[in-house]
C-alpha distance (Angstrom), angle and dihedral (degrees) to the residues before:
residue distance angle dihedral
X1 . . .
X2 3.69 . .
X3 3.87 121.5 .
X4 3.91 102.6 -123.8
X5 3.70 93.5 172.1
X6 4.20 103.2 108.2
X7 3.96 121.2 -128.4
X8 4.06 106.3 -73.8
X9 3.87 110.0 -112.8
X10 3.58 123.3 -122.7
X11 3.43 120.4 -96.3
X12 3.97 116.5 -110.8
X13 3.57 100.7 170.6
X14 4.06 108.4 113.7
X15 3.66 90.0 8.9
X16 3.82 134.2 143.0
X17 3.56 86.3 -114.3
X18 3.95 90.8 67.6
X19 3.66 93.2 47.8
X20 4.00 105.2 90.7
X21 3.93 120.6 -137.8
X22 3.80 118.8 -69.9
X23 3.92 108.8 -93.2
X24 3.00 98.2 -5.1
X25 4.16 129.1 116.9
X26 3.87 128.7 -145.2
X27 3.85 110.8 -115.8
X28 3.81 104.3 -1.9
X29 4.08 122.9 79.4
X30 4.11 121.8 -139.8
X31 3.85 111.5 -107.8
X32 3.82 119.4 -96.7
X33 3.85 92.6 -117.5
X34 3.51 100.1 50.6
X35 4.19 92.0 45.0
X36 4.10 71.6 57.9
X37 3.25 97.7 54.7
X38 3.92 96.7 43.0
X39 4.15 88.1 50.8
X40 3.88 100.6 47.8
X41 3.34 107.9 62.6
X42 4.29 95.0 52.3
X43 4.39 79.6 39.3
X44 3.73 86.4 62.7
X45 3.56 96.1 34.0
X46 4.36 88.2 59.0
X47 4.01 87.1 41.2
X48 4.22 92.5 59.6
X49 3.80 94.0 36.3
X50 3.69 100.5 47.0
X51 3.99 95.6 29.8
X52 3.89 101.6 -106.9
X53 3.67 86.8 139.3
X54 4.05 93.8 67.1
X55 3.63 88.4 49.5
X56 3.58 97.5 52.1
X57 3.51 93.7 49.9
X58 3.62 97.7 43.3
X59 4.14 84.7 51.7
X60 4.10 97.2 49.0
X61 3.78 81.8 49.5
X62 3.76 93.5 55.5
X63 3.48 86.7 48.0
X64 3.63 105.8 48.6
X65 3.73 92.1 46.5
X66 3.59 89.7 59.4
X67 3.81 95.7 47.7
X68 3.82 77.5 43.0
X69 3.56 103.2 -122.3
């Protein structure tokens, strides 16, 4: 005899696949401002530990000595 039964479906109930995105909210989008003020502190964090600072500075020198500020 044939099998008539179909392929059993996979279980989704108290899956991942339920669980929405961390932070984030269905329908509605974060303000600009505060995605700024999420980003800059862990921006400035990188620029101290990996020396972004020094090259900023050393660039708006360039700069301003060639505007001749």
């Amino acid at each position: 005899m044939t099998r008539t039964a179909g392929r059993p479906t996979a279980r989704t109930h108290g899956s991942l696949a339920e669980v929405p995105a961390f932070g984030t909210r269905p329908g509605s989008r974060r303000h600009p401002l505060v995605a700024i003020a999420m980003v800059l502190p862990l921006a400035a964090l990188l620029a101290v530990v990996f020396g972004g600072v020094e090259a900023v500075v050393t660039q708006a020198s360039s700069v301003a000595g060639l505007l001749g500020l």
